[in-house]
N, C-alpha and C positions, 0 to 999 in steps of 0.2 A: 525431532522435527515432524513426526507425524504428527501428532495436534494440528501443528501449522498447516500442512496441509487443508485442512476443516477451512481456515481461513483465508486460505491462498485460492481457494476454492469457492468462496463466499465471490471476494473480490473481483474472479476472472469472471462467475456468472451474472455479475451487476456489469460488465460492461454490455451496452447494448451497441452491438455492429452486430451484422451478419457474418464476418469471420475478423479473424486479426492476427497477424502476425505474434506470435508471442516468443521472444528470445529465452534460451535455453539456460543460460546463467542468471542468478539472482543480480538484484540494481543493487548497486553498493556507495555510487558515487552521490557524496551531498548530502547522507543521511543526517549530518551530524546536524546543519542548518537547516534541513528540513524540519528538525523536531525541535530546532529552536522557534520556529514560526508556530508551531503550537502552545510553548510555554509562552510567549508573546499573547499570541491571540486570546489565551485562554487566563492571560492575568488580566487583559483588558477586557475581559466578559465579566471578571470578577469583581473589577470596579465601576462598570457602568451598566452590566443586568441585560448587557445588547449583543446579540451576536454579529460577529463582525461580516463584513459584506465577504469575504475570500472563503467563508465557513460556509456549509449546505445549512437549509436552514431547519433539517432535523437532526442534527452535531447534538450530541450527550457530550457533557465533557465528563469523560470517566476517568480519564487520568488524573489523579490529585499527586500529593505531595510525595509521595512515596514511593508511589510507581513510576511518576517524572524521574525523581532521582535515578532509580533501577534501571529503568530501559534506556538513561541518557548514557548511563558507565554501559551497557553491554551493546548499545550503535556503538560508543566510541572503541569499547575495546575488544567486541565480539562479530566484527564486520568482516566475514569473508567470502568471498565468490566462488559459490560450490555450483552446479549443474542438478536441474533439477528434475524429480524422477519423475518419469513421464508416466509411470503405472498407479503413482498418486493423484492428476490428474485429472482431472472430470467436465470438460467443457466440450463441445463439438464442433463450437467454431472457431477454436484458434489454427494456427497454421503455426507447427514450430520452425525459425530461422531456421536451425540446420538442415530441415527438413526441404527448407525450399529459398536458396541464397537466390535467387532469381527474383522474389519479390521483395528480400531486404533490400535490394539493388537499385529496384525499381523506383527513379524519383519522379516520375509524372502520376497524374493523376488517373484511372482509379485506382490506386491502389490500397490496401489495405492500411488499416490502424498496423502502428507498431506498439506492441505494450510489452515494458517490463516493470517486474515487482519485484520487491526487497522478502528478503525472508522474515517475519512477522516477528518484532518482539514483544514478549511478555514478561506482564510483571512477574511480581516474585513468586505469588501465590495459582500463576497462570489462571487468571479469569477474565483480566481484559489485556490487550494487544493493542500495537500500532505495525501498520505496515502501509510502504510507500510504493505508487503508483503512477506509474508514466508513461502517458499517452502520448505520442509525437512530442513536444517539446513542455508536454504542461505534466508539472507533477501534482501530486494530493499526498498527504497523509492520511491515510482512513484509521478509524479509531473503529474497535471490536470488543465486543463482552458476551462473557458465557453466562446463559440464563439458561437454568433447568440442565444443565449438561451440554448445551448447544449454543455454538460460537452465532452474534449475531453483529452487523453493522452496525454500527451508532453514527454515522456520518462522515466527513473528510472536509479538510482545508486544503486547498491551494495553496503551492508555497511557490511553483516554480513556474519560470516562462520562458519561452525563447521564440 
């Protein structure tokens, strides 16, 4: 999982707050349908050349047929809830839950983003990634590719809402 890290790490430094909660177990729940919203969106890019409106409008779709396949067997069969190591880490505004259940607690306002992330799957070849993202009740699946050695964003779909 160190690689992942690189990306886990991408992800937490594109959130733009000045701090956030970030809980200490990876998001496990709904991955399966979250990356079904990307095979959806991403055959309908294929038949009409349009990016869909729930997609950023700089989305690479890097995931093709093969890596779909790949990453759809290891959500479904490689999802577990591990704790994640805080020395891999690199953001300075998050705030971890265990660190401070006072402001997971906290439901008035101001309070902090809550975010948790899925540990990053990668294709077979490990060059491009998905990994899923959730902010208060909205999810994204963000899509990743390594260019030159280095993991980079390709953008995120919204899949989820509450």
């Amino acid at each position: 999982m160190e690689e992942g890290y690189d990306i886990v790490n991408l992800v937490l430094n594109d959130i733009n707050a000045e701090n956030f909660i970030f809980y200490d177990e990876n998001y496990t729940f709904g991955l399966n349908s979250g990356f079904k919203a990307y095979i959806y969106w991403y055959m309908q890019y294929l038949e009409t050349g349009k990016i869909v409106p729930l997609a950023s409008k700089d989305i690479e779709w890097v995931l093709k047929s093969g890596d779909i396949g790949f990453i759809a067997r290891n959500i479904e069969y490689k999802t577990v809830k591990t704790r994640w190591d805080k020395t891999q880490i690199e953001n300075p505004n998050l705030i971890y839950a265990s660190d401070r259940p006072d402001l997971v607690a906290l439901m008035n306002p101001p309070r902090p983003l809550r975010v948790h992330l899925s540990k990053p799957y990668l294709n077979k070849d490990n060059t491009k990634a998905v990994i899923f993202r959730v902010i208060g009740g909205n999810g994204f699946l963000i899509l990743a590719k390594k260019v030159d050695g280095k993991w980079q964003l390709c953008g995120e779909i919204e899949y989820m809402f509450s």
